[in-house]
C-alpha positions in Angstrom: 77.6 94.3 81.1 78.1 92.7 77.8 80.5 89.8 77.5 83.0 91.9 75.3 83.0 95.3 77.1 84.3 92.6 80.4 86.4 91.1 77.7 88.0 94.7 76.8 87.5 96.1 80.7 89.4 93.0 82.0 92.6 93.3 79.2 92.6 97.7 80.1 92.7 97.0 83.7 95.4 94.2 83.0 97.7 96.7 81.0 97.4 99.7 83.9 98.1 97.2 86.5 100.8 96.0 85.0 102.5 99.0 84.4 101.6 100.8 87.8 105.0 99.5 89.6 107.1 101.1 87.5 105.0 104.6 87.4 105.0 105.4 90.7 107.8 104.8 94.2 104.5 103.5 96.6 104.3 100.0 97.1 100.7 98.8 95.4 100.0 102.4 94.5 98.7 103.0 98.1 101.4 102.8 100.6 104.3 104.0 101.8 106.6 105.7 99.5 109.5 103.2 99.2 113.0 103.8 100.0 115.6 102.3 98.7 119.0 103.0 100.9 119.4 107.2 99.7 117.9 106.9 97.0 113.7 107.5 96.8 113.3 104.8 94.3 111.8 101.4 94.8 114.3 98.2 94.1 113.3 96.3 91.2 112.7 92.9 93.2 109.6 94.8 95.1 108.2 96.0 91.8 108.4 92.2 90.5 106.7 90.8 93.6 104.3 93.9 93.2 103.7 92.5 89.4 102.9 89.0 91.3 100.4 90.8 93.5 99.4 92.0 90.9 98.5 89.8 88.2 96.6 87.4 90.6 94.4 90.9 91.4 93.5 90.7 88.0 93.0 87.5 87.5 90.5 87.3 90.3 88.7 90.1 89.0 88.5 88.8 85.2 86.9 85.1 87.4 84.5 87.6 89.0 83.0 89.0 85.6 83.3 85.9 84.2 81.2 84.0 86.7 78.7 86.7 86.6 78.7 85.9 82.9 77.8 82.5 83.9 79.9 79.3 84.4 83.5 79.6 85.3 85.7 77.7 82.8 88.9 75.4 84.2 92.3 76.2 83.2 95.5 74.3 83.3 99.0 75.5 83.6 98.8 76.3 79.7 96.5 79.5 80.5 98.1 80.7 83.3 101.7 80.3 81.3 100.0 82.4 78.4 98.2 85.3 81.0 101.1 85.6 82.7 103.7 86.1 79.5 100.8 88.8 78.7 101.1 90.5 81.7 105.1 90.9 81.7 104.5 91.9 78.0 101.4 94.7 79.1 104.6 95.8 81.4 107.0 96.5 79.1 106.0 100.4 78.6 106.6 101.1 82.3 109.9 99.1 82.6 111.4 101.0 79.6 110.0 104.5 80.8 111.5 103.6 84.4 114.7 101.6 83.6 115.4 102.9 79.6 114.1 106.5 79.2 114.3 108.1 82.6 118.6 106.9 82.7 119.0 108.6 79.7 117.4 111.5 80.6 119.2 111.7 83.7 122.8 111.5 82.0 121.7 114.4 78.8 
């Protein structure tokens, strides 16, 4: 695989991962369906720690292409700081759909 399709495979993943808590009520996608006292909808503190989870999935994968791309580069805390304000940005679509759209499609 090319250094740019990892480039562009790593940033797609990134984006759907991000937004995956907030499109569905399972916790990571896979188990149980959350709920949250009567309500079948999952608390927003689990679908931050799920956007933890998360982003350190990602960023594993993205140090697995890029050591198959050849040497693995350092990073300090100025990377990390940067990756992760990407993240909650990628995020944004599925926090307004959840949080913005779906209330006031509930109250029309």
């Amino acid at each position: 695989m090319s250094i740019t399709a990892s480039i562009w495979l790593v940033i797609v993943a990134g984006f759907v991962a991000a937004n995956l808590p907030f499109l569905n009520q399972r916790i990571l996608a896979a188990g149980p369906v959350c709920h949250d006292g009567g309500s079948a909808s999952k608390a927003l503190w689990i679908r931050l720690v799920e956007l933890v989870v998360l982003y350190f999935l990602i960023g594993a994968f993205a140090m697995l292409l890029e050591g198959r791309a050849g040497q693995r580069s350092s990073q300090g805390w100025e990377f990390y700081a940067v990756t992760g304000t990407l993240f909650l940005t990628f995020a944004f679509p599925g926090f307004a759909y959840q949080y913005l759209l779906r209330k006031v499609s509930r109250a029309g």
